[in-house]
C-alpha positions in Angstrom: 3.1 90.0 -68.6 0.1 88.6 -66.7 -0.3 91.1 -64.2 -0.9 94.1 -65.6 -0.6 96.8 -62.8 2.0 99.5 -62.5 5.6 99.0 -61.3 5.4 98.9 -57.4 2.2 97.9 -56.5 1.9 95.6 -53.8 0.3 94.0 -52.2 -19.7 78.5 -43.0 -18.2 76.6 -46.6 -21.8 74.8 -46.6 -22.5 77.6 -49.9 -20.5 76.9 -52.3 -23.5 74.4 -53.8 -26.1 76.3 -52.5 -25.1 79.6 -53.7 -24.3 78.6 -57.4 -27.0 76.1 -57.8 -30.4 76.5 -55.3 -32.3 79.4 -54.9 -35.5 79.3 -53.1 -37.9 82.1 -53.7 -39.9 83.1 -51.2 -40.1 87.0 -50.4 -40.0 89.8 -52.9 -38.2 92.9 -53.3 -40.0 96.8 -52.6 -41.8 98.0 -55.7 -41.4 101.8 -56.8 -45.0 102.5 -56.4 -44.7 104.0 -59.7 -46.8 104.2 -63.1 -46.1 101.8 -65.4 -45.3 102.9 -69.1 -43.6 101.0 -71.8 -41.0 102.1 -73.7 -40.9 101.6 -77.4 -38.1 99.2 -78.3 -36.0 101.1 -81.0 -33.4 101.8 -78.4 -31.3 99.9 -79.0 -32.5 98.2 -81.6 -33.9 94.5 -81.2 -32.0 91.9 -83.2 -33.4 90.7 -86.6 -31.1 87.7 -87.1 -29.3 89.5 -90.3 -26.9 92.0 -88.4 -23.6 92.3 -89.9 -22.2 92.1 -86.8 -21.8 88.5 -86.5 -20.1 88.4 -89.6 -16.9 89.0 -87.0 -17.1 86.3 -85.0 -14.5 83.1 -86.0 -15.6 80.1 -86.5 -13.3 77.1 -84.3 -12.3 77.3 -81.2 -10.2 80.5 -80.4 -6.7 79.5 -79.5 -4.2 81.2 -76.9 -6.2 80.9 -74.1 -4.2 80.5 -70.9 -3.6 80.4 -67.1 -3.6 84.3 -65.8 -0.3 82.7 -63.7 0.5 86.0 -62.5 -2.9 87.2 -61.1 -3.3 83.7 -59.4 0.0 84.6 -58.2 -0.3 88.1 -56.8 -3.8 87.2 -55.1 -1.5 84.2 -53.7 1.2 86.4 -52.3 -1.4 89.1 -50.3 -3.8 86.2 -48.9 -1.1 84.6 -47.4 0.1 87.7 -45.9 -2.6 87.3 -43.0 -2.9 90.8 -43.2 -6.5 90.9 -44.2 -8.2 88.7 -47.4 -6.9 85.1 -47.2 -9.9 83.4 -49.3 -12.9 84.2 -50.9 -15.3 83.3 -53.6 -16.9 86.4 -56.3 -14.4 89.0 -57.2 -16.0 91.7 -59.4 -14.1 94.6 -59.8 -14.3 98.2 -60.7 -11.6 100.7 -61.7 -12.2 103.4 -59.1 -10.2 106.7 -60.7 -7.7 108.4 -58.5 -7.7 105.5 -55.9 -7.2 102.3 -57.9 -8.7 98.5 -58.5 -11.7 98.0 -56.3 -12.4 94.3 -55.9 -15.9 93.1 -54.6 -15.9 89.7 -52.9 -18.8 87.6 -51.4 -18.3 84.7 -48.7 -14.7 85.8 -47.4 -12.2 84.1 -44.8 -10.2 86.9 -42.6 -7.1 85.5 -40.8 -4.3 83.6 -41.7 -2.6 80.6 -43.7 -1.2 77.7 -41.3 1.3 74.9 -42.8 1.2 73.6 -45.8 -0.9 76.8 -47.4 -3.6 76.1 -45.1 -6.8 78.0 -43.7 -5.5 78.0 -40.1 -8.0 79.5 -37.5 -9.9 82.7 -39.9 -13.1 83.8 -39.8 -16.1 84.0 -42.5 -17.7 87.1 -43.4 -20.2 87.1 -46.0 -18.6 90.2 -47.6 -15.2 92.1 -47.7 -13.4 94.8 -50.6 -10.0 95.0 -51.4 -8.3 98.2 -53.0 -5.2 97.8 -55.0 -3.5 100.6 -55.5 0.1 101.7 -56.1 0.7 102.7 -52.5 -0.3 98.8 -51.4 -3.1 96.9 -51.3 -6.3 96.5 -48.3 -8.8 94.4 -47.1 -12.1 96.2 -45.9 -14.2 94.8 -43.5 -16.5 96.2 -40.4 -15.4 94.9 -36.7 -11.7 94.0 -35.8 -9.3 91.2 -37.3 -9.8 88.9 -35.1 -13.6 89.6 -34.8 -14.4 90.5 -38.5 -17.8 91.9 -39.5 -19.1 91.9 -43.3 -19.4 95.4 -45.0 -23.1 95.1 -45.2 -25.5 92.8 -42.7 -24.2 91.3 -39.3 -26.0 88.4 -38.8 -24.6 84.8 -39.6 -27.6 83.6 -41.4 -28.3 87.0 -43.4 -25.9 87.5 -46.4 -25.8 90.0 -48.1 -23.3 88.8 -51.6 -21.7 91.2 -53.8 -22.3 91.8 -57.6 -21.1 94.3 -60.4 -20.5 97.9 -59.0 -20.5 101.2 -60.9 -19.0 104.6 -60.0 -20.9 107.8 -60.0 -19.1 110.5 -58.7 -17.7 110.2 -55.3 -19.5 107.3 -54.3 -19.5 103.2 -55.6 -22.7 101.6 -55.9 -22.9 97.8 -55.7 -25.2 95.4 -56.7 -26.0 93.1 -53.5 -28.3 90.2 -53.1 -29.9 89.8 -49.7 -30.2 85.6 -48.7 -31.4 83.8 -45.8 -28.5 80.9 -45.2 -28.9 78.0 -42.8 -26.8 75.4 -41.9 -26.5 72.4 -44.3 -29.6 73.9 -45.4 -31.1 75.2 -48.7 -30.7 78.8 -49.1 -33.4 81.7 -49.4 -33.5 84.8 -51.9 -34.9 87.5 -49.9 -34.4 90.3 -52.6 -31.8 92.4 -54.5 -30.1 96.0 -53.2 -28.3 98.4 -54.7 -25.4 99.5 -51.3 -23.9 103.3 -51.8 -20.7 103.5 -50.8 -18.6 107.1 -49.8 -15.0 107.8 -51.8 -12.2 107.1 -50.4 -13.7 106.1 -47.2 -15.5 102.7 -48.0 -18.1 103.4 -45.5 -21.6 102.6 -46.5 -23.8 105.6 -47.2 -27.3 103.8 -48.3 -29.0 100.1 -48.8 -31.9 100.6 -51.2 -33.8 97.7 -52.5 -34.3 97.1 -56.4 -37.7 96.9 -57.9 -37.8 93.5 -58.8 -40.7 90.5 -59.5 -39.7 87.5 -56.7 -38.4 85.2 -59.2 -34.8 87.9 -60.2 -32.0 88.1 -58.6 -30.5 91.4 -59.7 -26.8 91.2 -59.1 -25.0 88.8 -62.3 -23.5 92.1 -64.3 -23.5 95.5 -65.4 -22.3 97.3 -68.3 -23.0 100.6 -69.5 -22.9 101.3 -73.5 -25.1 103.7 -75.7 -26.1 105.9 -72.7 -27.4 103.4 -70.5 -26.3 101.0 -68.2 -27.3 97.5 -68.5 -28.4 95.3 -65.6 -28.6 92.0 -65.8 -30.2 88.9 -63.6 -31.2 85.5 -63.0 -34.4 83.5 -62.3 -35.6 80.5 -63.0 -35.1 77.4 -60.9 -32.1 76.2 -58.8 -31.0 74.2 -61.8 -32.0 76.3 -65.1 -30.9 79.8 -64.7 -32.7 81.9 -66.9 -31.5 85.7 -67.7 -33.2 89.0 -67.6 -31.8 91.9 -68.4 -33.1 95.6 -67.1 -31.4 99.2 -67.6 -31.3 102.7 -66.5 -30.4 105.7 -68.1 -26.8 107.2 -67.4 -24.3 105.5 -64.6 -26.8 105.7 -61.5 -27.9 102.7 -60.7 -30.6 104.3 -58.5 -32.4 105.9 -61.2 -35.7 104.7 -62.7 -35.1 100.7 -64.2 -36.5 100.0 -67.2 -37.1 96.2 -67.6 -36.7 94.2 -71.0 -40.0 92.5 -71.7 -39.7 90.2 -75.3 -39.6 93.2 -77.4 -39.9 96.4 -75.5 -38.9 98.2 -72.5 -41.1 98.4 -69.8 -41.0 100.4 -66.2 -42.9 97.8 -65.0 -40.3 94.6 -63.3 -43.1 92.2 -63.4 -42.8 92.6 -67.2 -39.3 91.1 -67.1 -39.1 87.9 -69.6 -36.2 85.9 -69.9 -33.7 86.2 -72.5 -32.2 83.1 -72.4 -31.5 80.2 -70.4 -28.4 77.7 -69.7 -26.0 80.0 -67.9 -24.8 80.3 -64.3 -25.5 82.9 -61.4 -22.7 84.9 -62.5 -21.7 86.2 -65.7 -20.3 88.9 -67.8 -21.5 90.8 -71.2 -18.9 92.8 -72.8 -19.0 94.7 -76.0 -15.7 93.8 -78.6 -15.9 95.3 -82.1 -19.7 95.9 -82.1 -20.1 92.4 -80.7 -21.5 91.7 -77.5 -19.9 88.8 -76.2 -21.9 86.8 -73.0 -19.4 84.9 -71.3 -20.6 82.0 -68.4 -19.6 78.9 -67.3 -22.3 77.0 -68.8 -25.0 74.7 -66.9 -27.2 72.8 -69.3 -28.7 70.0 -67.1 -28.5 68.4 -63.4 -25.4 66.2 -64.4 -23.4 69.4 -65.9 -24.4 71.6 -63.1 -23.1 69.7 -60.3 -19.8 68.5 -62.6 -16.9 69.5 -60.8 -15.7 72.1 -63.6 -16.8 72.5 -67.3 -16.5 75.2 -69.8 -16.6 78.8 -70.2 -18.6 79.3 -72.8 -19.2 81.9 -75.0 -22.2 83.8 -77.3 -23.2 86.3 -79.7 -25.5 88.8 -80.3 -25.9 92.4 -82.0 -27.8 93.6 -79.2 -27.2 93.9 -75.3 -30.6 92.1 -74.9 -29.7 89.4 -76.9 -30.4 86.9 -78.0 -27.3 85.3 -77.7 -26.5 82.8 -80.2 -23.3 80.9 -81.3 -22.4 78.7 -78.4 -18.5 78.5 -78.4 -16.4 76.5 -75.9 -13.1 79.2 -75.1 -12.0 77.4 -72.1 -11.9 73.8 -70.3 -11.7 74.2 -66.4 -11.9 70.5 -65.9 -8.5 70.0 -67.2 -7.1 72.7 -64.7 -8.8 71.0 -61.4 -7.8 68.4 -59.2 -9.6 65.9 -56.1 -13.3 67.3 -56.7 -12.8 70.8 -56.6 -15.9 72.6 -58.0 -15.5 75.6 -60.5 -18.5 77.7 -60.8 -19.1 81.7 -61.9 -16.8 83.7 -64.5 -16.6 86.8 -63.8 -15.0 88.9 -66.8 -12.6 92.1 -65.9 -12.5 94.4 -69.2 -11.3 97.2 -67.3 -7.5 95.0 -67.4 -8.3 93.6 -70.5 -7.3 94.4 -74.1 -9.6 94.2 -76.8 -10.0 90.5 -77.7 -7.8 89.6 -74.9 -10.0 89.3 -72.0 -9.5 88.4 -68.5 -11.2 86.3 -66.6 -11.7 84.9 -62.9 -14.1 81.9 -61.9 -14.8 80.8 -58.1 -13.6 77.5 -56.7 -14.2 75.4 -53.9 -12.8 72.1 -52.4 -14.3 68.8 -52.1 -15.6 69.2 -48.3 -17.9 71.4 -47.0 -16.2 73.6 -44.4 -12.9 75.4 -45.8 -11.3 75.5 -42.8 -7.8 73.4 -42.9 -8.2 73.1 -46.2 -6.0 74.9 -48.6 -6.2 78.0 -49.1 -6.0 77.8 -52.5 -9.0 75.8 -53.1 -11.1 78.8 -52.3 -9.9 81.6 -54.1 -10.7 83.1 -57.4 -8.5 81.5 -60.7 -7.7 83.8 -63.3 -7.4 83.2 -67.2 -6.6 85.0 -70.2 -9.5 84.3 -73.0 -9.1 84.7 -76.6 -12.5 86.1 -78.4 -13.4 85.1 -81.2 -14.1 88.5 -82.9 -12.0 90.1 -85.9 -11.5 93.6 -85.9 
């Protein structure tokens, strides 16, 4: 069954380029004002080129990959509800225990669905969350419905988008990076946050900027294995997105980062180096079998960049800093899209996976810049089921 939740549980567009493809640096995020000390590099250990653990991965393209029909469905059915979330591009998510499925969503439409499945007369925010849980599901958002607010920033041309969150204790911390948006207009990184959120209120506790050189944008994925939690970014140009990868001990993401720097750790964020290059903004790193597994819709070039769909891709490594090696196609978008719609962002969800079974969501986006009487459909998350490559 696609949609796997428990029996009863219910239920201005000129970005969409912009935010997966140009990024302007010009400011950077608050320092620590801290010594900085590196940290020797045996933990974890960096990757030789002869660990066993590649031995598991599959040569050939996996098959059994598929449409998520029932996610696409369920997401569907509550949007065109017009009782809160009717569009939106991102969609991490975070298994908040005792309260539910906590989804994370950037650039999102509040309102309704006219004729013909149809963005009739809602309004943008540049951030919302929605809790599923067994007793329904709900849309949060400051202001009022018919004058929505985001959940963090007010102004129209300060947007604050939503990454990977963790949860540490009776609060959710999320990744957030801070842009300066103007009207068919390039857009400007101003820095990376890390926003506290209280449990089970949703109301925001905390904004507290991430050390981080001007070049990284701190919000593409999190995942926490071995004792730490992995953090992991994007430079680079609006084009070539290169990744970086920084950690901290235990769950709280507002403990002291240590950055990866080539071939040790360092407290020091202007000693962040790149791990590898040819991914997108978004993207996920999960662990399967002692494999870490980078999955990304790839973007190799101008021409494959601004392609209207592509590939998920996936690599290899032995080590949560990579590098990641083993480029393997698991899924064609472009065969799943129709009239110019742009696929960009997969965003991996291991908490409702299983094992080699993952699922995954990537962003769409119509043809025309402005979403409104458009359908709805053209701007909200798709869902697969991936098969990884990776014996047991």
């Amino acid at each position: 069954m696609d949609h796997p939740r428990p029996a009863g549980s219910r239920s201005r567009g000129t970005k969409v380029l912009l935010k997966s493809l140009a990024v302007v640096v010009l400011l950077a995020a608050a320092g620590l004002g801290v010594r900085y000390l590196s940290v020797p590099a045996h933990d974890p250990p960096s990757y030789t080129g002869a660990d066993a653990c590649l031995s598991r991965v599959t040569p050939g393209t996996p098959a059994g990959a598929h449409a998520a029909r029932g996610w696409d469905g369920f997401w569907s059915s509550y949007g065109n509800s017009g009782v809160g979330w009717t569009a939106a591009d991102g969609g991490y998510s975070v298994s908040v225990p005792g309260l539910g499925e906590l989804w994370m969503y950037a650039d999102t439409y509040i309102g309704s669905v006219g004729p013909q499945g149809r963005l009739h007369g809602p309004r943008l925010i540049h951030n919302s969350f929605v809790l599923e849980s067994n007793s329904g599901i709900h849309t949060y958002f400051r202001g009022t419905h018919t004058l929505p607010l985001s959940l963090v920033g007010g102004s129209h041309y300060i947007a604050y988008w939503p990454g990977p969150a963790v949860v540490v204790g009776h609060t959710v911390q999320v990744l957030f990076s801070q842009f300066h948006a103007t009207q068919m207009s390039t857009i400007t990184f101003l820095r990376s946050v890390v926003a506290q959120f209280s449990l089970p209120s949703m109301s925001l506790v905390s904004v507290t900027p991430v050390p981080s050189p001007y070049h990284t944008i701190w919000s593409s994925w999190t995942m926490t294995t071995g004792g730490y939690t992995y953090i992991y970014g994007v430079g680079g140009t609006a084009f070539v997105k290169l990744m970086h990868v920084a950690r901290v001990r235990g769950d709280n993401l507002l403990g002291r980062w240590q950055y990866w720097s080539t071939n040790r750790w360092s407290y020091n964020p202007n000693d962040s180096t790149q791990v590898m290059s040819g991914i997108s903004a978004s993207f996920s790193v999960v662990r399967v079998n002692g494999v870490y597994v980078l999955v990304t819709i790839g973007t190799r070039g101008l021409a494959r960049t601004l392609h209207p769909g592509g590939n998920i891709d996936a690599y290899f490594s032995c080590s949560p800093v990579g590098p990641f090696v083993g480029r393997r196609v698991i899924y064609r978008i472009k065969s799943q899209l129709k009239g110019g719609v742009l696929a960009y962002n997969a965003i991996a969800h291991p908490e409702l996976s299983n094992g080699r079974t993952l699922l995954v969501s990537y962003s769409v986006h119509g043809p025309t810049i402005s979403m409104l009487g458009q359908p709805a459909s053209e701007y909200r998350p798709r869902y697969v089921w991936l098969k990884l490559p990776i014996r047991s």
